[in-house]
Every structure is written in structure tokens, then in C-alpha cells.
VOGUTOR-329331 format. One line per field, with one value per residue: chain; residue in one letter; residue number from 0; x, y, z of N, C-alpha, C in turn. Coordinates in Angstrom, 3 decimals. Atoms other than C-alpha are relative to their C-alpha. Layout:
BEGIN
doza <- [A	...]
torke <- [A	...]
dopa <- [NUM	...]
neast <- [X	...]
nnorth <- [Y	...]
nup <- [Z	...]
caeast <- [X	...]
canorth <- [Y	...]
caup <- [Z	...]
ceast <- [X	...]
cnorth <- [Y	...]
cup <- [Z	...]
END
This chain:
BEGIN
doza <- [A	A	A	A	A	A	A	A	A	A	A	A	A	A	A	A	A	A	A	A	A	A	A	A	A	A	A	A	A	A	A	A	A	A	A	A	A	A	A	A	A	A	A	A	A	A	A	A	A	A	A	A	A	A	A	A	A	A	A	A	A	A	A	A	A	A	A	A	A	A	A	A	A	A	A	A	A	A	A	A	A	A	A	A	A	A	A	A	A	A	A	A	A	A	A	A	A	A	A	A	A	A	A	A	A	A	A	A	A	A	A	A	A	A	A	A	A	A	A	A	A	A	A	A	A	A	A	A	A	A	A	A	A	A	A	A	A	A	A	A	A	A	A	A	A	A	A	A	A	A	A	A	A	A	A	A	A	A	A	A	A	A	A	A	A	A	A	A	A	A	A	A	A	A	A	A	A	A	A	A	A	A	A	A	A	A	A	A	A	A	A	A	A	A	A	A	A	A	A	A	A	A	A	A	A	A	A	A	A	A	A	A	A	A	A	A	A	A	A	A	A	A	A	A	A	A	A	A	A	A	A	A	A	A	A	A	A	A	A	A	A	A	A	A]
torke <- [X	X	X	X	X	X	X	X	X	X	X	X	X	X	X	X	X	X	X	X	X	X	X	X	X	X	X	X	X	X	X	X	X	X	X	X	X	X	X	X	X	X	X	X	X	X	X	X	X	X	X	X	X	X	X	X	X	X	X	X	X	X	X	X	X	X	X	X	X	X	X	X	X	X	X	X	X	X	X	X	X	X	X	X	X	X	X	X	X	X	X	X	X	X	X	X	X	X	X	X	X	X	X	X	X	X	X	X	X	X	X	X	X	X	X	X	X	X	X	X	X	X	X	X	X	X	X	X	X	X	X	X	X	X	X	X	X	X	X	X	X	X	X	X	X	X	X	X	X	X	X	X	X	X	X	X	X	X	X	X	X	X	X	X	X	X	X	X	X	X	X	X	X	X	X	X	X	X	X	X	X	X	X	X	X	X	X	X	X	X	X	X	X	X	X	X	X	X	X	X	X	X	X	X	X	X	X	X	X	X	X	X	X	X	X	X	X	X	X	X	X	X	X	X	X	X	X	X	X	X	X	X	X	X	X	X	X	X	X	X	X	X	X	X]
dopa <- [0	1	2	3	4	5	6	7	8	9	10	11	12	13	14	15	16	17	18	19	20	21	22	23	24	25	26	27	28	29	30	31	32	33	34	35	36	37	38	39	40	41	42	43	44	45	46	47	48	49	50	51	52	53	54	55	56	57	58	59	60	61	62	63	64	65	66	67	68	69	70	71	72	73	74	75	76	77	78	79	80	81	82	83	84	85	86	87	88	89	90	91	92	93	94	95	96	97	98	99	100	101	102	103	104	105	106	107	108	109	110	111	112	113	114	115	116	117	118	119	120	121	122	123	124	125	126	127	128	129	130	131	132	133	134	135	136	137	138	139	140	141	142	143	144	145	146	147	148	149	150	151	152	153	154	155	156	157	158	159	160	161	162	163	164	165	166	167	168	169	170	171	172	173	174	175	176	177	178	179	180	181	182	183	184	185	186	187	188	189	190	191	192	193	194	195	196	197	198	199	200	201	202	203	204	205	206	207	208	209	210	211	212	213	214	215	216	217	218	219	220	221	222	223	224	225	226	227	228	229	230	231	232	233	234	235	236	237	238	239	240	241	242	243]
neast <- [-0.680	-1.545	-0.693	1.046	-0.726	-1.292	0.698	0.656	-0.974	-0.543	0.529	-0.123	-1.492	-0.078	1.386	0.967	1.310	-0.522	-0.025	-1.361	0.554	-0.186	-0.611	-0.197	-1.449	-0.817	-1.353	0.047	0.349	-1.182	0.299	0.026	1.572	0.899	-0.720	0.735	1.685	0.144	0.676	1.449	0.383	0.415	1.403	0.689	0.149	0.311	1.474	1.184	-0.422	1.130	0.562	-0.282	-0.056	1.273	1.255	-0.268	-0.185	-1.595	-0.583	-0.263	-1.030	-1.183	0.303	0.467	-0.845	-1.256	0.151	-0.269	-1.354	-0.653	0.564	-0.291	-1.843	-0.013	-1.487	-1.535	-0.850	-0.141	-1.132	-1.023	-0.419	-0.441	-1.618	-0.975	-0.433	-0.786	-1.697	-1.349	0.126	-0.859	-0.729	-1.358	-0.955	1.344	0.675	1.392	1.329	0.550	0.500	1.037	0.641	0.865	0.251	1.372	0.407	0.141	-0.379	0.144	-0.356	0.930	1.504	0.768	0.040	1.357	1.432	-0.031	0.442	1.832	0.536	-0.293	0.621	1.420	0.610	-0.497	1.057	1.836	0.028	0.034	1.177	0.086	-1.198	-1.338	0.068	-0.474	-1.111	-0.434	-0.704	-0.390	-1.181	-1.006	-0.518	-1.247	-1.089	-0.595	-0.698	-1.446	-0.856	-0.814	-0.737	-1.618	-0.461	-0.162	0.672	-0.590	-0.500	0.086	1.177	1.310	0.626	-0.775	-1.538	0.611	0.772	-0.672	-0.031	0.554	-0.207	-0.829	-0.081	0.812	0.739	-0.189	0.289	1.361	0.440	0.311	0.488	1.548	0.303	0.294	1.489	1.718	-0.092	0.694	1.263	0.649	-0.040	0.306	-0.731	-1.586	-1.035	0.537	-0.433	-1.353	-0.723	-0.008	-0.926	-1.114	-0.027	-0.326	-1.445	-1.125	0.173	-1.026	-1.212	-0.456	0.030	-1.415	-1.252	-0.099	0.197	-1.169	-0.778	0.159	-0.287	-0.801	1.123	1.336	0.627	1.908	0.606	-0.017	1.595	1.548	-0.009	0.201	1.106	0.183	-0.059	0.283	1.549	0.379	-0.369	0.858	1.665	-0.524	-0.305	0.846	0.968	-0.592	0.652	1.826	-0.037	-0.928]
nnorth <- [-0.922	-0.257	0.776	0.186	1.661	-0.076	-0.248	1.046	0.772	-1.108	0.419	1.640	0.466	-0.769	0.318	1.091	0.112	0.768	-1.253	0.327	0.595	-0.853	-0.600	0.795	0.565	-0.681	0.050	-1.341	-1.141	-0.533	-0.069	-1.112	-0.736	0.027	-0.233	-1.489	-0.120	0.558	-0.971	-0.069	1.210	-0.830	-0.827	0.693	0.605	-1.359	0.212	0.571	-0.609	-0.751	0.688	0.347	-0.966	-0.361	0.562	0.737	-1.239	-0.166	0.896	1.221	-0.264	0.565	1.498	-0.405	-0.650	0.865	1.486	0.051	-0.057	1.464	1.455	-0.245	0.227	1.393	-0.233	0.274	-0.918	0.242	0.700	-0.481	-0.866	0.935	0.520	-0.874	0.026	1.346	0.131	-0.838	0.359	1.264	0.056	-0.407	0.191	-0.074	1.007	0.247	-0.714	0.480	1.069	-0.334	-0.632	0.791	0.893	-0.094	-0.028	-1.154	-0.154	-1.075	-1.238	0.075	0.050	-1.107	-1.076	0.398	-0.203	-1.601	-0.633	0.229	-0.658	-2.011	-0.087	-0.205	-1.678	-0.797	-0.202	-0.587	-1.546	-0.634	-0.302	0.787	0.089	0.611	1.033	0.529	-0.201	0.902	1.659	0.005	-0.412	1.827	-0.160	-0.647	0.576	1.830	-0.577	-1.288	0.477	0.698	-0.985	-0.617	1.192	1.664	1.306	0.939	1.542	-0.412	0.626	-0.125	-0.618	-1.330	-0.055	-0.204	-1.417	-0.709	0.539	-0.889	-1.372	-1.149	-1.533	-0.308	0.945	-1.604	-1.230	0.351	0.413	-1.604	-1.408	0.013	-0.187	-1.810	-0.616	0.767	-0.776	-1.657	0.137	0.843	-0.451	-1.709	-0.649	0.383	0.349	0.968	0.999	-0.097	0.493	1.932	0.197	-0.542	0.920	1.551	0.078	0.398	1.090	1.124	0.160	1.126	1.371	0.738	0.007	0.670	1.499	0.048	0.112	1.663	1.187	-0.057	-0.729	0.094	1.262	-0.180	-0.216	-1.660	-1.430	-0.220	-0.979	-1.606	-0.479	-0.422	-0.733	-1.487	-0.248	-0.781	-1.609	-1.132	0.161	-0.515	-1.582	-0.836	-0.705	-1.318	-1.412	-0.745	-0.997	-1.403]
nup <- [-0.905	-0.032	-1.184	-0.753	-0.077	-0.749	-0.565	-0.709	-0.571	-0.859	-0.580	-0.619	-0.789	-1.630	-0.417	0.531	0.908	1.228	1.549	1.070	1.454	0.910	0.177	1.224	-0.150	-0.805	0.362	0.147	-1.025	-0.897	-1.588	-0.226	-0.208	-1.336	-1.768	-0.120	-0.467	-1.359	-0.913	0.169	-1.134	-1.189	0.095	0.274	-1.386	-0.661	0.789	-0.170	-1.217	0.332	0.241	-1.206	-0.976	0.401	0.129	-1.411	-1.373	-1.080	-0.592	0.926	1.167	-0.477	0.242	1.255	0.373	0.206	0.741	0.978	0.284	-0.231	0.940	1.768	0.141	-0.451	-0.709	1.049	-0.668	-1.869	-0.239	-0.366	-1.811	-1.471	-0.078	-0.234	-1.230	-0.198	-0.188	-0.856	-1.585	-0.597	0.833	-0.259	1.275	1.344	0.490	-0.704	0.255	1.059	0.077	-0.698	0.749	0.471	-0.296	0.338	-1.411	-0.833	-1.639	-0.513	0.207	0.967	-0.686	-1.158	0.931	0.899	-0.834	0.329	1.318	0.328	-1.209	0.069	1.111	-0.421	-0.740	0.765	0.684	-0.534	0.232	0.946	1.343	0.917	0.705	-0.235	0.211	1.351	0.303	-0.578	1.015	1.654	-0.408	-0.630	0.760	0.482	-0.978	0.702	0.945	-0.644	-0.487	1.310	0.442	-0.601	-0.991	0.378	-0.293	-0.732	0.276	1.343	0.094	-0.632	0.393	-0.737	0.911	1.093	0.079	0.607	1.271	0.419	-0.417	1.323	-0.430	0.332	-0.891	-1.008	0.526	0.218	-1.409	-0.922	0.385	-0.519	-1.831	-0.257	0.705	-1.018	-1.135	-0.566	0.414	-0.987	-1.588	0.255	-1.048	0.242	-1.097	-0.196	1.222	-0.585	-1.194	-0.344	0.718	-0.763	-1.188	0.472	0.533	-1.013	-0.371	1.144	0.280	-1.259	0.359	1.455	-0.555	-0.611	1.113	0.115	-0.900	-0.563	1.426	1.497	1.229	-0.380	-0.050	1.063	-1.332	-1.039	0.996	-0.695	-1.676	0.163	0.360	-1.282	-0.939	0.530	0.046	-0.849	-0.597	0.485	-0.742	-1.416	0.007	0.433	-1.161	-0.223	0.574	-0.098	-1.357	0.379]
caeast <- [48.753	52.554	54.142	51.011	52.694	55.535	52.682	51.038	54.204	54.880	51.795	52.222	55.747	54.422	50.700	48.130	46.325	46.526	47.447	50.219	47.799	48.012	51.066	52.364	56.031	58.218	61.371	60.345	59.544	61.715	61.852	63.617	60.328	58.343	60.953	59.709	56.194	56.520	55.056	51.836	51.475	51.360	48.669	46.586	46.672	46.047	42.636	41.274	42.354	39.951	37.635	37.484	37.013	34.002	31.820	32.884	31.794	34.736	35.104	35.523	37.899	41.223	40.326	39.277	42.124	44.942	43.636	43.542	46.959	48.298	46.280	46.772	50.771	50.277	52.801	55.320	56.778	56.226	57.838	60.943	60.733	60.610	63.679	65.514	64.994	65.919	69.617	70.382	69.463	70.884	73.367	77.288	78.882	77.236	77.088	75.334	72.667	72.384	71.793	69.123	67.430	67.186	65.792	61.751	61.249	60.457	62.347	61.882	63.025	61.173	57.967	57.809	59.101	55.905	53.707	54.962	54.311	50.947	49.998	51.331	49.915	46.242	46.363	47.820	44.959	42.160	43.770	45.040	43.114	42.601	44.572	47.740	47.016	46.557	50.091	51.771	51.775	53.178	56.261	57.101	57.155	59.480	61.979	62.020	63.234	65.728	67.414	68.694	69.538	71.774	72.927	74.054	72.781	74.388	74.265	74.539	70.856	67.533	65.000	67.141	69.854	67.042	65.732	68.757	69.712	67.178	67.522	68.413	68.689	66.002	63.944	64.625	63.560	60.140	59.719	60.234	58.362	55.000	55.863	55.731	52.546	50.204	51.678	50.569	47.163	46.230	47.333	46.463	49.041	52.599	54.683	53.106	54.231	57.565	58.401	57.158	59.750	62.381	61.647	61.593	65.087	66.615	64.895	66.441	69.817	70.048	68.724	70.821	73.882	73.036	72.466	75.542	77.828	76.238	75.831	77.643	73.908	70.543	68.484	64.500	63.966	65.507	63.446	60.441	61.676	61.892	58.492	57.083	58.801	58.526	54.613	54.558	56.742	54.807	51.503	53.598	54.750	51.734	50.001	52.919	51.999	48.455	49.591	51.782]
canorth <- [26.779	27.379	25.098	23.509	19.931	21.640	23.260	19.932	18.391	21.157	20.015	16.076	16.685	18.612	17.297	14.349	15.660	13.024	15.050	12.188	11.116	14.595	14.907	13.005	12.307	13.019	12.731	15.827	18.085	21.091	20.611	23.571	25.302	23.405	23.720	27.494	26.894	25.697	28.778	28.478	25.042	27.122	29.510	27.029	25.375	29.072	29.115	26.249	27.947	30.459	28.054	26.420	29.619	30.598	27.866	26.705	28.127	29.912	27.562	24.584	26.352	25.568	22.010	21.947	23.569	21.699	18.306	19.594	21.028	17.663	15.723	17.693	17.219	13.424	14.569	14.501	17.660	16.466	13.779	15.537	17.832	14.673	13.312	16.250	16.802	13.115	13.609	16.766	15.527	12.172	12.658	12.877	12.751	13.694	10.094	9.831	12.465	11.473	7.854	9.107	10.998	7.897	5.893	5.429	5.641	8.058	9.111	11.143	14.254	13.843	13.294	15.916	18.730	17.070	17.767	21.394	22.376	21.125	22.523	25.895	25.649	24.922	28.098	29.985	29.125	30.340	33.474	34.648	36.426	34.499	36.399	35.673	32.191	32.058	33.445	30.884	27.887	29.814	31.610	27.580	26.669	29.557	28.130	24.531	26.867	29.903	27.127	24.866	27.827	29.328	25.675	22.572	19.437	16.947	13.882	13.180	11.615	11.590	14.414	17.508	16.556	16.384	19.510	21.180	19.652	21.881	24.991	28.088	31.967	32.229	29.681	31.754	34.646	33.203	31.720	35.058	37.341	34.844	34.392	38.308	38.709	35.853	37.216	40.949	39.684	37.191	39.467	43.200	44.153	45.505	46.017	42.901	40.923	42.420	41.563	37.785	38.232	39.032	36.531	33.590	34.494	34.885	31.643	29.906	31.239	30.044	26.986	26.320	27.593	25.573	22.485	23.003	23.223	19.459	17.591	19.761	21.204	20.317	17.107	16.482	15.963	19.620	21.605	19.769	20.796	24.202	24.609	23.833	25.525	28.747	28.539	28.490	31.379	33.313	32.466	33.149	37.069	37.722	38.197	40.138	42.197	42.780	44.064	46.877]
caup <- [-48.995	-48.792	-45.857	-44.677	-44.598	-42.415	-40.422	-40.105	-39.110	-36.529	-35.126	-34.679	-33.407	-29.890	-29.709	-30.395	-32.808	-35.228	-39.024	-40.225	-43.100	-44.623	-44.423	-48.254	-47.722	-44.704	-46.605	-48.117	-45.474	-44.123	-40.986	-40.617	-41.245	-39.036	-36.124	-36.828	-36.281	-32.922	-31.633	-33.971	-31.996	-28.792	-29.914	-31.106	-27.577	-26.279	-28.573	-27.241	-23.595	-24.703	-26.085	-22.512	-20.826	-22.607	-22.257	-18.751	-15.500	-13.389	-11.286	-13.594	-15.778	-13.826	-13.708	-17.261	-18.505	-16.725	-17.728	-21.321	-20.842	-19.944	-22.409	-25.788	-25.254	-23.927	-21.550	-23.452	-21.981	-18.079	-18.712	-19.858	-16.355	-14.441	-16.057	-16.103	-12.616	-11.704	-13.612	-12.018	-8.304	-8.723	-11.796	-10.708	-14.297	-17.839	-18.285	-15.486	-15.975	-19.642	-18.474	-16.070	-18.557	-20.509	-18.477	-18.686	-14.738	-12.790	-9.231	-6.640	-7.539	-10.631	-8.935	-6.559	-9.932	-11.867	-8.460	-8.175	-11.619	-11.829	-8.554	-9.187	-12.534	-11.143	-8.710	-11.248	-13.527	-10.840	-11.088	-13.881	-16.687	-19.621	-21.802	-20.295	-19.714	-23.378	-23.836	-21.804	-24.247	-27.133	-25.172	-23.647	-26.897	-28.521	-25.356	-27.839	-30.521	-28.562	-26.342	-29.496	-31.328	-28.745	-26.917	-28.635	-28.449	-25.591	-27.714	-31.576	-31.438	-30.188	-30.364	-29.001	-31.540	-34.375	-33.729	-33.740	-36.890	-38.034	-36.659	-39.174	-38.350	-40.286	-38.184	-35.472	-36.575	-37.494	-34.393	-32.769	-34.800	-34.288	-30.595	-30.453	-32.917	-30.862	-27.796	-28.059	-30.604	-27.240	-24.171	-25.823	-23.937	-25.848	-22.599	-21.440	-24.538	-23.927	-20.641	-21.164	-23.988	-21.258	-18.885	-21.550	-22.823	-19.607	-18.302	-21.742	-21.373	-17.595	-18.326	-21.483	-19.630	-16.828	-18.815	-20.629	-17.786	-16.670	-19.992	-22.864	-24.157	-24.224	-24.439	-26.287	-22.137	-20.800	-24.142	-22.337	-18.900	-20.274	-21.842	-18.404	-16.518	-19.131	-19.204	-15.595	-14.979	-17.523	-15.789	-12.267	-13.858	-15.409	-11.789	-10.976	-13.853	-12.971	-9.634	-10.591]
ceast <- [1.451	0.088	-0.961	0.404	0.837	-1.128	-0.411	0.803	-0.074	-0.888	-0.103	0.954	-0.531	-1.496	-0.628	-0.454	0.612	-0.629	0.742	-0.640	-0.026	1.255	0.745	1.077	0.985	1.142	0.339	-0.174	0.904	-0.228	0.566	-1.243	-0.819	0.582	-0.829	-1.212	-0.055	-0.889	-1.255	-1.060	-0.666	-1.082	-1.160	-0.765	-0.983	-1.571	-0.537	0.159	-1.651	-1.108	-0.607	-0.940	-1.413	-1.384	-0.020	-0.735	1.617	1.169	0.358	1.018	1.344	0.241	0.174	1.419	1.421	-0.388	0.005	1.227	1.128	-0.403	0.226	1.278	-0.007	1.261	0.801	1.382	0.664	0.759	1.552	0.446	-0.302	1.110	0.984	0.011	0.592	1.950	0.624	-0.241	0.940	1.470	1.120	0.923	-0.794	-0.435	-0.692	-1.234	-0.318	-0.625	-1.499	-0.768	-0.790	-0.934	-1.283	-0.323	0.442	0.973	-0.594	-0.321	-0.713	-1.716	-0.475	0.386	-1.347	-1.292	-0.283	-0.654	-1.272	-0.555	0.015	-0.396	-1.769	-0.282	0.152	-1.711	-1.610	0.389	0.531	-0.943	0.711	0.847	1.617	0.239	-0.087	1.047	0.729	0.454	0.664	1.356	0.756	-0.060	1.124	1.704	0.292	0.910	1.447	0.623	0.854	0.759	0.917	0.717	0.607	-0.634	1.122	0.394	-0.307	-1.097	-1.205	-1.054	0.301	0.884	-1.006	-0.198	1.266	1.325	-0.630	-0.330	1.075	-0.391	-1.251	-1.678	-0.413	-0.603	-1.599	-0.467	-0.206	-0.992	-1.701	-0.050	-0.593	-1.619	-0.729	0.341	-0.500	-1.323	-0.834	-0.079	-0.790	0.769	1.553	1.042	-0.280	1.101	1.947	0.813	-0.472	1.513	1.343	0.180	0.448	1.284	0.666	-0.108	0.989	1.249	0.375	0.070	0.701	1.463	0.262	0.401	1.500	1.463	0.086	0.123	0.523	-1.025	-1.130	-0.593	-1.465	-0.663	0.008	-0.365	-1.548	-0.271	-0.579	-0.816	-0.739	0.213	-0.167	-1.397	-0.207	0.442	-1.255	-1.216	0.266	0.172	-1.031	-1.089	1.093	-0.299	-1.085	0.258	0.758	-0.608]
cnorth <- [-0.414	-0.826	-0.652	-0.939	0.529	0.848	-0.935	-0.802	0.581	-0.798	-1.294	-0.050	0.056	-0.162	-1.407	0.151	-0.850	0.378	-0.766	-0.293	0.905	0.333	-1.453	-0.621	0.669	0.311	1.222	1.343	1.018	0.148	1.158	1.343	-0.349	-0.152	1.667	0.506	-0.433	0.791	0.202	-1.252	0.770	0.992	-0.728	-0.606	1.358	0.559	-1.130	0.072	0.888	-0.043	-0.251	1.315	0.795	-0.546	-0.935	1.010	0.014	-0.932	-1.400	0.294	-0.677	-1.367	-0.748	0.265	-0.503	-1.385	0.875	0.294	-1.121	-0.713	0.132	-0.395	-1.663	0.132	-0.256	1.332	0.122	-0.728	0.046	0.705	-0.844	-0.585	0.854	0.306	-1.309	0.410	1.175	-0.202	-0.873	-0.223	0.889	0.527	0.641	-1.271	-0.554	0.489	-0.970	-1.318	-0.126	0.412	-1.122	-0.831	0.013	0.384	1.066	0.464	0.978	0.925	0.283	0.385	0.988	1.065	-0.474	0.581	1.149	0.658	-0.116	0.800	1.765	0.039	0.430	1.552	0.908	0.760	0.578	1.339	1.342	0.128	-0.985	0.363	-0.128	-1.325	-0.408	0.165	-0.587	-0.925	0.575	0.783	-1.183	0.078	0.594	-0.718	-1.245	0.738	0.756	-1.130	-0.465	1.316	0.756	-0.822	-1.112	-1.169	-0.733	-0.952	0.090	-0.916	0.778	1.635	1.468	-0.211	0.611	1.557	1.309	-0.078	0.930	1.173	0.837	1.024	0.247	-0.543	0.752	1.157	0.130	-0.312	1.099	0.727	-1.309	-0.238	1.095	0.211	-0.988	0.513	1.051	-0.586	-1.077	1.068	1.746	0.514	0.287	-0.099	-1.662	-1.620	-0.203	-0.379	-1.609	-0.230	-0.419	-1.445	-1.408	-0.059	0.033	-1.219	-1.214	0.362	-0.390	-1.279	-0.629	0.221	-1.032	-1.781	-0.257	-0.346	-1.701	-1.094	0.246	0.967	-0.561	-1.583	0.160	0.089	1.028	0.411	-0.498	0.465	1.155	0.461	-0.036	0.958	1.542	0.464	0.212	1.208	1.133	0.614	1.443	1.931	0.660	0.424	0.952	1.319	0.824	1.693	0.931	0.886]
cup <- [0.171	1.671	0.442	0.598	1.589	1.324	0.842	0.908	1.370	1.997	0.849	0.738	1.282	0.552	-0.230	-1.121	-1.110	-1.360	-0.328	-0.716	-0.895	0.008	-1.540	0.044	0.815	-0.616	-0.560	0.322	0.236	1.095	0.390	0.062	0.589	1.198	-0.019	0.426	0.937	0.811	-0.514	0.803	1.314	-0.361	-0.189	1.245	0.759	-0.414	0.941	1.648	-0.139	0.010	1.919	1.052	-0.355	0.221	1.168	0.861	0.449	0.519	-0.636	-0.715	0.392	-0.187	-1.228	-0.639	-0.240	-0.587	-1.635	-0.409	-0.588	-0.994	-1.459	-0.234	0.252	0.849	-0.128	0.705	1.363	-0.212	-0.331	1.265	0.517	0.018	0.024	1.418	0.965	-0.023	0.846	1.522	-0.225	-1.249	0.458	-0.869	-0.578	-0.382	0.517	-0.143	-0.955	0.437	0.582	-0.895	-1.037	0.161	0.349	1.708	0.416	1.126	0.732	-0.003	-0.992	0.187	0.360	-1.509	-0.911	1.155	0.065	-1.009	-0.231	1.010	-0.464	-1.666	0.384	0.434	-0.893	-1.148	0.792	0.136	-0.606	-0.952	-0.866	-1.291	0.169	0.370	-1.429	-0.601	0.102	-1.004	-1.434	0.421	0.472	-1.437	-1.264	0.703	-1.266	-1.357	0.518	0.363	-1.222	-0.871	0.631	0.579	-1.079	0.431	0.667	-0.867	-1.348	-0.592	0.902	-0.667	0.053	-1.433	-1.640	-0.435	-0.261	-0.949	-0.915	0.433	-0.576	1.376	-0.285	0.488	0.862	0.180	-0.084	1.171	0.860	-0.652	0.286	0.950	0.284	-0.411	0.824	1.282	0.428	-0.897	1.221	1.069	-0.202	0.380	-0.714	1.258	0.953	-0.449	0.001	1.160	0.197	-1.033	1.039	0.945	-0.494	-0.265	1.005	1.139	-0.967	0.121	1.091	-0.136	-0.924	0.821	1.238	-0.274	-0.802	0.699	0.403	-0.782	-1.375	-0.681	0.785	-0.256	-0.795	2.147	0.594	-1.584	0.991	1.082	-0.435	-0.307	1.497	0.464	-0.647	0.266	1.437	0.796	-0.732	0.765	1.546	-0.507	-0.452	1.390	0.308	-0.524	0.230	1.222	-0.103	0.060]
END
């Protein structure tokens, strides 16, 4: 199969599942093509959402659900939204943020944006339908793609810089068109699909503009903010949607 490697990659970058033994030689990879697949990552997650939801009772699901959230990523993503909320509470400069950002410990401000999100994640999950909870992890993910492609990278390293190192038009492009297709083949829903569209892009261009303004661009810590916080807006608009 055509890209599988860059598939598999796609996968190890933004999860656990451990796939580096199939993959033959990094040196050869395009990463440009598996920055693209970021959003088959998120469906995948959104399957075993599904999964979950089938063979759980009700009431277990929420529970269920967020612990697997948290555990397939190895919080890799929280712990960017605890350091990104750290530098912009306690970060005066960019070299302050940035330094904050690097720095393995937690604060405050950190803490309590990690308690929020989970919290309002949980309720979220006792009452949204299941197909828009399975939508969720594959519109945060598109955010790791849109921001870099319309933002710069802060610093001329780390995992923000990598990524958009590899970021084409054509990346882009891919990334959108299977955000869109698992989006409306999960929710059934085209206006649905569309207005999560809406919400993620004008969450990523705040947040990138915001981000910009403070450190120049983006960081590998604010893309993980931003998947957070995208998945739980989605969650958050898709009850809006119901109720219309």
C-alpha cells in the first residue's frame, strides 16, 4: 500500500501505539505526507470512541472514554495546554513564555486549564451523542495541521518547528478533505460537518494570531493546547447543535 510507512509514522508521532518496527527507514519518509494524515490519527481514535460506546453501559461510557482519551495520546497534548497556559499567565517577554513552555513543571495556571478541560470534557461526554464525540478527535487534530500552515513556528527547533518544516499546500489540502470526509462519514450530518469546520478555523486563527502576537508563532506545546481545546469546543457546539 502507497504511504503506509508515512501512515504508520503519522500514527507514532500523536499516539502510543507502538508501529516503529514497521516502519524500515525514517530517513526516508515524507513527512510531509504524514503531517497530512494527522486527521486519519483522529478518526481512528473516534473508532475506538465508538468501539467503547458499544460494548459499555451508558453510564460507564464517559469514564471509559476520557481515560482512553488521555491514555492513547500519553498526554502528550495536556501537557502542551498546561504549559501553554503557564507562559501566557506567568510569561512577560517571548523569552519568557518560551522558557516557561520549556520547562517540565507544571504551575498553577497550568493545573487548573488541565482540570477544566477534563471536567468539561467528562460532562460533555454524558451528553453528547456518539457521533459527534467521534468527530472531536479528528477536527483537534486538523488544528496540528491549519495552525502551522497559516502561523510560523516561534523557534528554529523542537516539534512545532519540525512539523512545519513539513507542511506543503498540498498537505493541507489532504488534511482538509479527510477532516471533512470522517467528519460528515462519523456525524451523518453535512451542515453539522460544516459548522465544526467553522468553529475549528476560527478557533486556529485566534489562537495562532494570538500566539503570534506573544511568541512570533506557534510551539509543539500551543498545537497541543489547540487540539484540546478544539475537541472540546466541538463536543461544547455539538450540544448547541442538537438544540436548535
Amino acid at each position: 500500500m502507497r504511504f503506509l510507512q508515512e501512515i504508520i509514522a503519522a500514527f507514532e508521532f500523536l499516539t502510543i501505539v507502538p508501529l516503529s518496527k514497521r516502519i524500515s527507514n525514517y530517513e526516508k519518509l515524507h513527512w510531509d505526507v504524514a503531517v497530512s494524515f494527522f486527521p486519519l490519527v483522529g478518526a481512528f481514535i473516534g473508532l475506538i470512541f465508538y468501539f467503547i460506546y458499544l460494548i459499555l453501559p451508558k453510564i460507564a461510557f464517559p469514564y471509559i472514554c476520557l481515560f482512553a482519551w488521555v491514555f492513547i495520546t500519553g498526554g502528550f497534548h495536556l501537557d502542551g495546554l498546561a504549559d501553554s497556559f503557564d507562559a501566557l499567565a506567568l510569561g512577560r517577554t517571548k523569552e519568557e513564555r518560551l522558557s516557561i513552555m520549556k520547562d517540565s513543571r507544571v504551575g498553577t495556571f497550568g493545573t487548573i486549564a488541565l482540570i477544566l478541560v477534563l471536567v468539561f470534557k467528562f460532562f460533555l461526554l454524558r451528553d453528547c451523542s456518539i457521533k459527534y464525540v467521534s468527530v472531536a478527535p479528528i477536527w483537534g487534530r486538523f488544528l496540528l495541521v491549519f495552525i502551522p500552515y497559516r502561523f510560523p513556528s516561534a523557534k528554529s527547533e523542537g516539534l512545532g518547528y519540525f512539523i512545519k518544516q513539513n507542511i506543503t499546500l498540498r498537505g493541507f489540502l489532504m488534511a482538509f478533505l479527510l477532516s471533512f470526509m470522517f467528519g460528515l462519514l462519523f456525524s451523518g450530518d453535512f451542515w453539522f460537518t460544516l459548522f465544526s469546520l467553522f468553529i475549528v478555523l476560527s478557533l486556529g486563527l485566534f489562537y495562532g494570531e494570538l500566539w503570534y502576537k506573544r511568541v512570533g508563532g506557534f510551539t509543539g506545546d500551543i498545537l497541543g493546547s489547540s487540539c484540546e481545546i478544539g475537541e472540546t469546543l466541538v463536543l461544547a457546539f455539538s450540544l448547541i447543535w442538537t438544540s436548535l
